[in-house]
TIZA-666068 format. One record per atom (N, C-alpha, C, O, CB): atom name; residue number from 1; residue in one letter; x, y, z. Coordinates in Angstrom, 2 decimals, always signed. Each point is the difference from the previous one (the first is absolute). Last residue first. Glycine has a CB too. Layout:
<atoms>
ATOM  at    i  aa       xx       yy       zz
ATOM  CA  NUM   A        X        Y        Z
...
</atoms>
This chain:
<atoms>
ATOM  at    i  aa       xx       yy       zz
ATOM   N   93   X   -10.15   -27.73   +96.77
ATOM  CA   93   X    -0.81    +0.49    +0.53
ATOM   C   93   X    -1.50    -0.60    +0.29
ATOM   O   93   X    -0.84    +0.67    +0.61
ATOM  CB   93   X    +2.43    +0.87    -1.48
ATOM   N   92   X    +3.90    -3.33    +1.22
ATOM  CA   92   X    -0.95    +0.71    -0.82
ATOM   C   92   X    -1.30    +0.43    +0.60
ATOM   O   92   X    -0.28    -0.24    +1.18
ATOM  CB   92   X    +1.30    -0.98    -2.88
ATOM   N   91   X    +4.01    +2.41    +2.65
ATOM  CA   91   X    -1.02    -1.23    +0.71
ATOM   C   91   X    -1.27    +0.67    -0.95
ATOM   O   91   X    -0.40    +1.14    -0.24
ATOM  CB   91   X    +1.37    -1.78    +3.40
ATOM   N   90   X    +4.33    +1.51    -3.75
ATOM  CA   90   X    -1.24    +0.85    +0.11
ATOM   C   90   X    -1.19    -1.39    +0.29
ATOM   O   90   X    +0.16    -1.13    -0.45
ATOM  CB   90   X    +0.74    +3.62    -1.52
ATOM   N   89   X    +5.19    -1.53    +2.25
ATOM  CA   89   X    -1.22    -1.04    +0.30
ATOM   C   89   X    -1.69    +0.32    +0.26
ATOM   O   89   X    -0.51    -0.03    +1.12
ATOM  CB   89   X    +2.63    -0.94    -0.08
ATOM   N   88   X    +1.70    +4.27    -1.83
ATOM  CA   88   X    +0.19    -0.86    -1.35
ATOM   C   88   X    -0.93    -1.77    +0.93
ATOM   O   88   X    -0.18    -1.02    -0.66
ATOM  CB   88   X    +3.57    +2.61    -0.89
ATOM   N   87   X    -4.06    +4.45    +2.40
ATOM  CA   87   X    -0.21    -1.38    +0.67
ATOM   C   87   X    +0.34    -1.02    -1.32
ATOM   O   87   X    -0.68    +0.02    -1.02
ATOM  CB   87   X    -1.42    +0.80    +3.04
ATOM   N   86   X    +4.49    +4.27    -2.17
ATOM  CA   86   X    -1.16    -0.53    -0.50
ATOM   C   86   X    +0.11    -1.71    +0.99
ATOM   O   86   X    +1.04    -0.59    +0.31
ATOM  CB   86   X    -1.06    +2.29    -3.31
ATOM   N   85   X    +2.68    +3.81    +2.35
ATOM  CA   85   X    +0.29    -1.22    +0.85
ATOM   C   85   X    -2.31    -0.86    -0.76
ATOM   O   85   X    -1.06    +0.55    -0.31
ATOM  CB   85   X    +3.82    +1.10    +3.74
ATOM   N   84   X    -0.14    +2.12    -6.38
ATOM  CA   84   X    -0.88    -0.04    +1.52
ATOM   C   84   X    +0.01    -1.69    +0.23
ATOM   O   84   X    -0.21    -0.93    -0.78
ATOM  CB   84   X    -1.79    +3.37    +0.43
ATOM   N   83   X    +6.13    -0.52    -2.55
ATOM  CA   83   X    -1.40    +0.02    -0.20
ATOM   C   83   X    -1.00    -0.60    +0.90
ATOM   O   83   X    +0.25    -1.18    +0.26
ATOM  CB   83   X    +0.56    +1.28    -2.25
ATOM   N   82   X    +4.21    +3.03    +1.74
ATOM  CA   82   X    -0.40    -1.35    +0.53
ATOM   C   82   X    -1.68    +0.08    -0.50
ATOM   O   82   X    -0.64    +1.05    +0.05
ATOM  CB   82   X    +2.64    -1.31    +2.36
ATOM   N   81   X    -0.75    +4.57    -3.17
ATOM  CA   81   X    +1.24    -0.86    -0.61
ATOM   C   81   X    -0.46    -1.47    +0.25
ATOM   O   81   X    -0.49    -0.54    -0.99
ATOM  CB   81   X    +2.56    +2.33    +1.56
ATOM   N   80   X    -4.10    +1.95    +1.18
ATOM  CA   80   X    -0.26    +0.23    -1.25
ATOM   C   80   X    +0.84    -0.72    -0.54
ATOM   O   80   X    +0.17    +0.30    -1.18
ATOM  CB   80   X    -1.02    +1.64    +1.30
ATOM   N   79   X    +0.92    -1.95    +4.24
ATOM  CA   79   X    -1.50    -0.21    -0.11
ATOM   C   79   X    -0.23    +0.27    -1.60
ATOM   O   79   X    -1.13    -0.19    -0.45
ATOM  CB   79   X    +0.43    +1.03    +3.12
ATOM   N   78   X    +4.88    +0.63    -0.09
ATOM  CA   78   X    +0.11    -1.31    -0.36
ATOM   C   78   X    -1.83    -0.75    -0.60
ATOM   O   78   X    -0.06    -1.14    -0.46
ATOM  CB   78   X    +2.64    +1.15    +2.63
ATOM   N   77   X    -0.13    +5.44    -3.62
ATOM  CA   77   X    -1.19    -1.31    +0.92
ATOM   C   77   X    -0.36    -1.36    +0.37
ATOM   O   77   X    -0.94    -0.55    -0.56
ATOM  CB   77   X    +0.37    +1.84    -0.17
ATOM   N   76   X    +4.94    +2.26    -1.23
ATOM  CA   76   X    -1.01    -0.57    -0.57
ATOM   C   76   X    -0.63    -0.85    +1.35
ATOM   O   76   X    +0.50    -0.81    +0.78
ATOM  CB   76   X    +0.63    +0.80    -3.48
ATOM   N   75   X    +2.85    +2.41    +3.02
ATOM  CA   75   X    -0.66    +0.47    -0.56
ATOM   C   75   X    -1.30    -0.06    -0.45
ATOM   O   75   X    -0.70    +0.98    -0.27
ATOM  CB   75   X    +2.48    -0.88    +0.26
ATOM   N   74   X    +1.76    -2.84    +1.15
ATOM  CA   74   X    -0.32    +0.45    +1.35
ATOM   C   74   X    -0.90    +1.10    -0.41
ATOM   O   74   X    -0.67    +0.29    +0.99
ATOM  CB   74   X    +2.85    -0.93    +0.37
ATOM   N   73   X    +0.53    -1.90    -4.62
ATOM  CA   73   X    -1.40    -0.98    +0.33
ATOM   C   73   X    -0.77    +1.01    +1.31
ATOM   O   73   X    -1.19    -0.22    +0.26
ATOM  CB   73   X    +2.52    -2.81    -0.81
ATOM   N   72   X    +1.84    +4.05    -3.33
ATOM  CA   72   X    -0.17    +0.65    +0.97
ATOM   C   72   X    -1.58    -0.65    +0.94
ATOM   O   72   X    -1.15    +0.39    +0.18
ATOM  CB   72   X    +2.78    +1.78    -1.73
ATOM   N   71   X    +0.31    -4.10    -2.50
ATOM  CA   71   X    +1.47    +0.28    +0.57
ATOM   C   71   X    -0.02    +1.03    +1.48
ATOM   O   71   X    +0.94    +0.21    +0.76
ATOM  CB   71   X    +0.04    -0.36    -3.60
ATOM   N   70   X    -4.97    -1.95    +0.31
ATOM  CA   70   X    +0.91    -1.22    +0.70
ATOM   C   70   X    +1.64    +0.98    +0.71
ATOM   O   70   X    +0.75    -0.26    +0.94
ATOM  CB   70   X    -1.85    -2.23    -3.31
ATOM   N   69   X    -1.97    +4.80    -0.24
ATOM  CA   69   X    -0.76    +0.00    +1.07
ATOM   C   69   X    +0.90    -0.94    +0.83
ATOM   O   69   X    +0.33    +0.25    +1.15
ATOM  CB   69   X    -2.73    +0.27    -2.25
ATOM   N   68   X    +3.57    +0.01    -3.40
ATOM  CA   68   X    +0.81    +1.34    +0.92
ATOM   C   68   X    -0.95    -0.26    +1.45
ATOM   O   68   X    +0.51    +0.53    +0.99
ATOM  CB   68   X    +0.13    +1.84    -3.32
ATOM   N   67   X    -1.48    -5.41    -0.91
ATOM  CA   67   X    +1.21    +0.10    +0.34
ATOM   C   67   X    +0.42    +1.04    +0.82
ATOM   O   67   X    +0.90    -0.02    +0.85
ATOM  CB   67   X    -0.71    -1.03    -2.62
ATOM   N   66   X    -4.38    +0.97    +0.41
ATOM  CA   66   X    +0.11    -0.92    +1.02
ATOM   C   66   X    +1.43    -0.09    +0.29
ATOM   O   66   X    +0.35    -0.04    +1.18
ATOM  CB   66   X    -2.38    -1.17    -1.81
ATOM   N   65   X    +0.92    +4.41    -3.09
ATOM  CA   65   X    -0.88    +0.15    +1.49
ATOM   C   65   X    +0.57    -0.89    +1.35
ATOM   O   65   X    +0.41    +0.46    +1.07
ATOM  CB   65   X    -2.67    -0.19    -2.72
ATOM   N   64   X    +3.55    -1.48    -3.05
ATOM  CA   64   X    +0.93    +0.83    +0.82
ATOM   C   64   X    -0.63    +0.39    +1.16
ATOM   O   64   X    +0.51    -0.25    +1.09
ATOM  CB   64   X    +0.62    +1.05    -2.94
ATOM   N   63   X    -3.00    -3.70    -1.69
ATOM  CA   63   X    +0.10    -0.30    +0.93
ATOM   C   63   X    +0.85    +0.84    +1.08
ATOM   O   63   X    +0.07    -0.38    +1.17
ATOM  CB   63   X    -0.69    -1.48    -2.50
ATOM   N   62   X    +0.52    +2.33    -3.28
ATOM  CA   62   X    -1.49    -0.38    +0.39
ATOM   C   62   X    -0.26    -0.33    +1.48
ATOM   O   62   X    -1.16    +0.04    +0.42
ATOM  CB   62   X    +0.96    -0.98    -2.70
ATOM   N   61   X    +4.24    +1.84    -0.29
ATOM  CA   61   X    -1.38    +2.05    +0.57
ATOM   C   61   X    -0.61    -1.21    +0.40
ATOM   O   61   X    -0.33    +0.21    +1.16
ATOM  CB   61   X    -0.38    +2.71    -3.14
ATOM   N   60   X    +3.96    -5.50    -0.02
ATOM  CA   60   X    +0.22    +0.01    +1.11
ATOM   C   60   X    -0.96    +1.19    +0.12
ATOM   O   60   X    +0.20    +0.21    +1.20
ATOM  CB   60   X    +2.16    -1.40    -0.91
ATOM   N   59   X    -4.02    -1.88    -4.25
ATOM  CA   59   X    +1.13    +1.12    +0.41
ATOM   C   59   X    +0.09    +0.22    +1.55
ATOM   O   59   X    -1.02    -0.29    +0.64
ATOM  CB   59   X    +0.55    +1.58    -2.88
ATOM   N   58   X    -0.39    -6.35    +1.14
ATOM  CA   58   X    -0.86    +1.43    -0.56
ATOM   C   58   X    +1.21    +0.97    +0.55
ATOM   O   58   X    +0.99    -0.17    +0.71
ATOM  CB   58   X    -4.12    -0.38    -0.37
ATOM   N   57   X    +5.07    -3.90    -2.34
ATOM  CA   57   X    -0.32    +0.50    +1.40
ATOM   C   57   X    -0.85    +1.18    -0.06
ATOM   O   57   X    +0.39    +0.81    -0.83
ATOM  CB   57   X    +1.71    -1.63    +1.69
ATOM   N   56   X    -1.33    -4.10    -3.54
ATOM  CA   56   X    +0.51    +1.39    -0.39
ATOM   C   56   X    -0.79    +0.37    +1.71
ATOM   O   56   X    -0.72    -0.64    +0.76
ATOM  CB   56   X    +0.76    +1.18    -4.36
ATOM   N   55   X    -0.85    -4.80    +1.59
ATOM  CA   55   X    +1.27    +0.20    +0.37
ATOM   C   55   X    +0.72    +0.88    -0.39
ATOM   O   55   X    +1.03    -0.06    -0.67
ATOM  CB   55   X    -1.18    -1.63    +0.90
ATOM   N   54   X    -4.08    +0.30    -0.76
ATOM  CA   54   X    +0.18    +0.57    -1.25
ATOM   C   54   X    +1.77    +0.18    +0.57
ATOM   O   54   X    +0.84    +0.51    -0.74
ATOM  CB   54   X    -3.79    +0.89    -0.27
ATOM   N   53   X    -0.16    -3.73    +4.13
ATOM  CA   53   X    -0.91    -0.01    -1.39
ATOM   C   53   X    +0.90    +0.55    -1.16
ATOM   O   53   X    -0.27    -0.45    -1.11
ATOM  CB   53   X    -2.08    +0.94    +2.40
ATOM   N   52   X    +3.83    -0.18    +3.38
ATOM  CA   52   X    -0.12    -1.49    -0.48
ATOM   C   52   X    -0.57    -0.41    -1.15
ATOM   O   52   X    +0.16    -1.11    -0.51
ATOM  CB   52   X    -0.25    +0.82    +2.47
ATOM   N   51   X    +0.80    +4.96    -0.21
ATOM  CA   51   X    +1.52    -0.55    -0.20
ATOM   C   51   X    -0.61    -1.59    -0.44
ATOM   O   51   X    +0.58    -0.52    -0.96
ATOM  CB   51   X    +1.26    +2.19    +3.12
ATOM   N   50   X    -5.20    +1.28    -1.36
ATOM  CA   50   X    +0.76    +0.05    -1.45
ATOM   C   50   X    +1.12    -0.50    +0.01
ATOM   O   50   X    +0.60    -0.17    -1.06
ATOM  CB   50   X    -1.47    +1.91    +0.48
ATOM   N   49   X    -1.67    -2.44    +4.72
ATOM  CA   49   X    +0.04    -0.69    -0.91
ATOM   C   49   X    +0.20    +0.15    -1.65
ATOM   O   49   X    -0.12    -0.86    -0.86
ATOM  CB   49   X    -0.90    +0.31    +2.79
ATOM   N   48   X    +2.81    +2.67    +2.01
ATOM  CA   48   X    -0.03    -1.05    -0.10
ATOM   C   48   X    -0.48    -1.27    -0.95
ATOM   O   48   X    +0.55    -1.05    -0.33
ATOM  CB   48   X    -0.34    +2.40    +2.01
ATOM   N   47   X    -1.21    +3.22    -1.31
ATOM  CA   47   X    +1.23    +0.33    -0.31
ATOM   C   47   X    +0.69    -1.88    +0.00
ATOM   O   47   X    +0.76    -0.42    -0.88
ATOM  CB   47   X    -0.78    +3.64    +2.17
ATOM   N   46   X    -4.40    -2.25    +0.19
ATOM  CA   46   X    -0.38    +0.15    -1.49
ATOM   C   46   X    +1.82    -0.21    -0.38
ATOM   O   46   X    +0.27    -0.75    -0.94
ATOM  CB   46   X    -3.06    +2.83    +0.80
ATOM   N   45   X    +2.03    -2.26    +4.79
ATOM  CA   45   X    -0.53    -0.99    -0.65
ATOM   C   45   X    +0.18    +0.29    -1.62
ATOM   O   45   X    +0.53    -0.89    -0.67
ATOM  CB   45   X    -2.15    +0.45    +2.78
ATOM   N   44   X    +3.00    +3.80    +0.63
ATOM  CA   44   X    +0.89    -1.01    +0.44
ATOM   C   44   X    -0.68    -1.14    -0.87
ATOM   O   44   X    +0.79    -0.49    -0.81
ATOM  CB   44   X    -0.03    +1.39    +3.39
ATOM   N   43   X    -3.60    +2.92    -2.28
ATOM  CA   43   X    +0.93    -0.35    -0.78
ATOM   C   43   X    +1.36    -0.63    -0.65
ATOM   O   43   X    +0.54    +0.02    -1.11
ATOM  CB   43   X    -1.96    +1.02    +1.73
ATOM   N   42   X    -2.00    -1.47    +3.14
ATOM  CA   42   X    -0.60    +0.09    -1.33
ATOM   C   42   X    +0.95    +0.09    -1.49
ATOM   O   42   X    +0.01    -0.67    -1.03
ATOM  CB   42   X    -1.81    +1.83    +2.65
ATOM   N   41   X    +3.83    -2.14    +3.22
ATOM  CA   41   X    -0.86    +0.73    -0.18
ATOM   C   41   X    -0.61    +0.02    -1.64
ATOM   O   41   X    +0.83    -0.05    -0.91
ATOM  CB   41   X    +0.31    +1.18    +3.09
ATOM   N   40   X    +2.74    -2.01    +1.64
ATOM  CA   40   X    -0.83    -0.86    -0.43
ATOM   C   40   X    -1.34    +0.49    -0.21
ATOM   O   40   X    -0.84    -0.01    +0.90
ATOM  CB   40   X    +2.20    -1.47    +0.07
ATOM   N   39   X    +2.23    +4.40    +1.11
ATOM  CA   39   X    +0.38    -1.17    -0.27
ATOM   C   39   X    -0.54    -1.43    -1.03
ATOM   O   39   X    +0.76    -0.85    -0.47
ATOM  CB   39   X    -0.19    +2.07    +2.60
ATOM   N   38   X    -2.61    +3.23    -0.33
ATOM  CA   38   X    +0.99    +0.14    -0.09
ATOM   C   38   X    +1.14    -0.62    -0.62
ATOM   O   38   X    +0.82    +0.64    -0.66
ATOM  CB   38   X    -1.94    +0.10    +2.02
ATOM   N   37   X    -3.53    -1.59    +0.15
ATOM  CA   37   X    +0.06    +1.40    -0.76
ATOM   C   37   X    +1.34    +0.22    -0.32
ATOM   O   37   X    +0.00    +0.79    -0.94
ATOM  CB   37   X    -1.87    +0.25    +2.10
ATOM   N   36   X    +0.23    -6.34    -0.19
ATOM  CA   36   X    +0.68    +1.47    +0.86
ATOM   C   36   X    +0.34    +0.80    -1.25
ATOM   O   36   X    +0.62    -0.29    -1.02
ATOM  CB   36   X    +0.72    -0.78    +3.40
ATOM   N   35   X    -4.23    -3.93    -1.54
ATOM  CA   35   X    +0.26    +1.51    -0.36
ATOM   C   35   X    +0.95    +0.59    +0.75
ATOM   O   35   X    +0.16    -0.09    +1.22
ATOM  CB   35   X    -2.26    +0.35    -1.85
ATOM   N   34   X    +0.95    -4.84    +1.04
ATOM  CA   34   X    +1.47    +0.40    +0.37
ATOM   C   34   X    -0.04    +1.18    -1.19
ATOM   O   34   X    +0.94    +0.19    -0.78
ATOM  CB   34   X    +0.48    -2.78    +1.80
ATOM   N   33   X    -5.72    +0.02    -0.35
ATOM  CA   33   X    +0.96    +0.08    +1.90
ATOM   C   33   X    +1.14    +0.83    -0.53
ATOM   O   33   X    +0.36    +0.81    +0.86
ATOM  CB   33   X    -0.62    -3.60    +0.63
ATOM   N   32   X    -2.33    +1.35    -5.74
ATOM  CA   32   X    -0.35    +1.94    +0.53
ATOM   C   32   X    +0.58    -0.24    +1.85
ATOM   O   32   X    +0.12    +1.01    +0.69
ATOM  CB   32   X    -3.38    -0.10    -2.62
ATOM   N   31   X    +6.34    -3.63    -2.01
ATOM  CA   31   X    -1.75    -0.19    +1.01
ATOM   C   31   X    -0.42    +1.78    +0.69
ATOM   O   31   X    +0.53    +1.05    +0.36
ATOM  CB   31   X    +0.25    -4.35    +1.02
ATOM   N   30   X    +2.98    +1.54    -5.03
ATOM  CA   30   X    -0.49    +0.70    +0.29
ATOM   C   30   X    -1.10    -0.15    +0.86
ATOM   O   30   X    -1.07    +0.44    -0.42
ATOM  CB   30   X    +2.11    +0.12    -1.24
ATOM   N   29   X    +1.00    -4.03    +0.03
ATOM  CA   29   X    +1.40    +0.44    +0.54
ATOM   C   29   X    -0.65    +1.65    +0.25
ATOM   O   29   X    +0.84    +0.64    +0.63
ATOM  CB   29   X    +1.41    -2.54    -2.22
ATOM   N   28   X    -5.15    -0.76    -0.61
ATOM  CA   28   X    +0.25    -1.30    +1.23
ATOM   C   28   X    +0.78    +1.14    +0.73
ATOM   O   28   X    -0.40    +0.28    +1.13
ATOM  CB   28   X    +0.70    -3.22    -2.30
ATOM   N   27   X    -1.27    +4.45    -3.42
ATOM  CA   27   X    -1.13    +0.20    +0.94
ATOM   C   27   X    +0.11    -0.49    +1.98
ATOM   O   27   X    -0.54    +0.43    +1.02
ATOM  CB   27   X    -0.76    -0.91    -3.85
ATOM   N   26   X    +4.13    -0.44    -0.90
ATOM  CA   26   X    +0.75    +1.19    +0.56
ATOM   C   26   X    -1.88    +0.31    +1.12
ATOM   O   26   X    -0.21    +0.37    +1.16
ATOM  CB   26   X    +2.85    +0.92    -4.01
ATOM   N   25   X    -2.63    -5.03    +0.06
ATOM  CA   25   X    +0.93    -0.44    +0.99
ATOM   C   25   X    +0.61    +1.16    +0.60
ATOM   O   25   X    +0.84    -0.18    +0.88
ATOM  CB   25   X    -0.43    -1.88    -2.02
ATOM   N   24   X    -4.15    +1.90    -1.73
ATOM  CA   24   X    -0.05    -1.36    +0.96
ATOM   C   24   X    +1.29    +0.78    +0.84
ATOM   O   24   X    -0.17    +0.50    +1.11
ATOM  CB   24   X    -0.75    -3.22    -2.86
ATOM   N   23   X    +0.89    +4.99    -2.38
ATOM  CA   23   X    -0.33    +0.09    +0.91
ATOM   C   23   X    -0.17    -0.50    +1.17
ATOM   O   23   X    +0.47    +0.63    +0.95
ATOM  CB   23   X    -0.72    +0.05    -2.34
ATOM   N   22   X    +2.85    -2.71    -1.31
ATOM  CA   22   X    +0.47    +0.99    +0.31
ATOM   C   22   X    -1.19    +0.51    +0.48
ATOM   O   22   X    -0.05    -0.52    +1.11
ATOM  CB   22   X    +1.96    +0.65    -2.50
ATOM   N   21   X    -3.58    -3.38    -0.57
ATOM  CA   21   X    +0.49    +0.04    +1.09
ATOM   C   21   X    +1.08    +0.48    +0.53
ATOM   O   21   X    +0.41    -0.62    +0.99
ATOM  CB   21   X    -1.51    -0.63    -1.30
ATOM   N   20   X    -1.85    +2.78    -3.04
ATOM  CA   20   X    -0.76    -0.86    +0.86
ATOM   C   20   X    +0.88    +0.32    +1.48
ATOM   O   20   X    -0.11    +0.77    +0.95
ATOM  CB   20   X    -0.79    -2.85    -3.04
ATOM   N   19   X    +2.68    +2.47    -2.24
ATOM  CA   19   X    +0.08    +0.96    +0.54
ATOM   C   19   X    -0.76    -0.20    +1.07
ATOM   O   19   X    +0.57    +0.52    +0.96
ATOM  CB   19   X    -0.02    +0.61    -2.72
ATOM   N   18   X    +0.22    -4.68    -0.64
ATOM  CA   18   X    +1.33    +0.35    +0.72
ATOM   C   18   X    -0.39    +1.26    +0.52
ATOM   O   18   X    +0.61    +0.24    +1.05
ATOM  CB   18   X    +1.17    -1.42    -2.49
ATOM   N   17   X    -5.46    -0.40    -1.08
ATOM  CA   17   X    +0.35    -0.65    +0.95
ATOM   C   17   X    +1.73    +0.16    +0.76
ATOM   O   17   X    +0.20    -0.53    +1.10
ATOM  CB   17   X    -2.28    -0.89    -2.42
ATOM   N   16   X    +0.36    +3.59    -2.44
ATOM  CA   16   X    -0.84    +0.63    +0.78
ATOM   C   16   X    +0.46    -0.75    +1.24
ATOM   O   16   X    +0.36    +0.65    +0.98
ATOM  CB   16   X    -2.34    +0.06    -2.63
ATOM   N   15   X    +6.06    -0.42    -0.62
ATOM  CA   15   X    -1.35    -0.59    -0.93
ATOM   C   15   X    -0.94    +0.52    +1.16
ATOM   O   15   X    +0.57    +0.52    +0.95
ATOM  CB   15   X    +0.23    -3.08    -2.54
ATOM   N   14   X    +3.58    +4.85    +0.12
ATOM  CA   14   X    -0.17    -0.86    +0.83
ATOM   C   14   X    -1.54    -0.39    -0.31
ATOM   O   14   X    -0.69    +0.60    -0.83
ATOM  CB   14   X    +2.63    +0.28    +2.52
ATOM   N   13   X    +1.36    +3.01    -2.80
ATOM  CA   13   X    +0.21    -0.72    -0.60
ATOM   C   13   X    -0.48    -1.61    +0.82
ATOM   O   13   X    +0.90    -0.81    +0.22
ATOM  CB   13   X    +0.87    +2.81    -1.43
ATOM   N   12   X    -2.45    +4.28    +1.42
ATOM  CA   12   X    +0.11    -1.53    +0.74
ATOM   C   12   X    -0.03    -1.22    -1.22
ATOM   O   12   X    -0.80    +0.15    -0.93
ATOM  CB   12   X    -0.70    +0.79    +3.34
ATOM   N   11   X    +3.04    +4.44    -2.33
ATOM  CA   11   X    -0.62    -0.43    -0.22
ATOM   C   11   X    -0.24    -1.76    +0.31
ATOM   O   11   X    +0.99    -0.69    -0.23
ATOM  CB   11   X    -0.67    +3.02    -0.95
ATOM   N   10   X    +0.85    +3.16    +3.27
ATOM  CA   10   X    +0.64    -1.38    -0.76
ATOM   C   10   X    -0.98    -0.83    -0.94
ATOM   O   10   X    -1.00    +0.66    -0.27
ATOM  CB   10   X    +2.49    -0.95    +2.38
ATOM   N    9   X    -2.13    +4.75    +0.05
ATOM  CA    9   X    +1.21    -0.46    +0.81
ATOM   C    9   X    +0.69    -1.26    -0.28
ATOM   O    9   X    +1.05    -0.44    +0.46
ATOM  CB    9   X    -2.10    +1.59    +1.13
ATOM   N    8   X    -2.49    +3.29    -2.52
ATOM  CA    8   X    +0.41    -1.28    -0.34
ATOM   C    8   X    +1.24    -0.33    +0.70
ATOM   O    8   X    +0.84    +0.79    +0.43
ATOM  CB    8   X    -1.94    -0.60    -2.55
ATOM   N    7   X    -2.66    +3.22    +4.23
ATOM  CA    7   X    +1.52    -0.24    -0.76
ATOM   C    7   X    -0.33    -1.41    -0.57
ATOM   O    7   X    -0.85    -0.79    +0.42
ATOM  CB    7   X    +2.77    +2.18    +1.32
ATOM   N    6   X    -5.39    +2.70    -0.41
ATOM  CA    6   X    +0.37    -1.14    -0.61
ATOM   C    6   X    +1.34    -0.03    -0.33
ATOM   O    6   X    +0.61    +0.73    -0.78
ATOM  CB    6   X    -2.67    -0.93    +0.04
ATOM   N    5   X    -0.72    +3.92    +3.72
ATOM  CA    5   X    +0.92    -0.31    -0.90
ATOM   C    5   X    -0.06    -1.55    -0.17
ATOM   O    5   X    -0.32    -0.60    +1.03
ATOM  CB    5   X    +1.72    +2.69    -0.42
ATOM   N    4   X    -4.45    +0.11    +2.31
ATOM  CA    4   X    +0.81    +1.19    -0.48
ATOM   C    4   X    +0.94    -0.21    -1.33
ATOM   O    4   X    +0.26    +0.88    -0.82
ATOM  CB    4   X    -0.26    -0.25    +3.35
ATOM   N    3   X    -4.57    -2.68    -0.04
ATOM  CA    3   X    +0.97    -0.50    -0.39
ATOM   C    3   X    +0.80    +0.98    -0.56
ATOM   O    3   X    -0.49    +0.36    -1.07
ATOM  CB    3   X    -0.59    -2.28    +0.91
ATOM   N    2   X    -1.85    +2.42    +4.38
ATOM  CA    2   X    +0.05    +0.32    -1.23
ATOM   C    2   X    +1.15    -0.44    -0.63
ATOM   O    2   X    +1.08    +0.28    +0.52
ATOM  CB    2   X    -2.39    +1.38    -0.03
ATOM   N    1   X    -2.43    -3.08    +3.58
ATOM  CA    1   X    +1.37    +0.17    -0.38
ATOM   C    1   X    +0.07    +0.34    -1.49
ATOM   O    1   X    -0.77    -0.51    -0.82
ATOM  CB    1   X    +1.53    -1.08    +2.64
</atoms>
């Protein structure tokens, strides 16, 4: 992946340990069961968490792809949106 651009977007006022657990705790409310390309997605997380770290919002381009994918969901591949079904009781080996 090529980094195309750098935004600033705020700056954080919090000690290593508050940022800790703002992560801790958006990490909990993001689990890779409730991906969706559309709805909940990579950049759903980062947008989430500049709102909790610097309580500012990234620019809305960053995410328009998915917005416009959400508004024409019949368009898009349900196999590229939901993330592959996985065994959550794995028996060890």
């Amino acid at each position: 992946m090529i980094d195309r651009q750098t935004i600033l977007i705020g700056y954080v006022d919090m000690t290593e340990t508050e940022i800790s657990q703002v992560l801790q705790a958006i990490s909990q409310e993001f689990m890779g069961t409730s991906y969706n390309l559309l709805t909940r997605n990579c950049n759903h997380f980062t947008e989430e968490l500049c709102r909790r770290l610097c309580n500012k919002s990234s620019p809305g381009w960053i995410n328009r792809a998915a917005k416009l994918g959400a508004m024409f969901p019949c368009v898009i591949p349900d196999e590229w949106v939901e993330p592959p079904e996985f065994e959550t009781d794995r028996k060890p080996k």
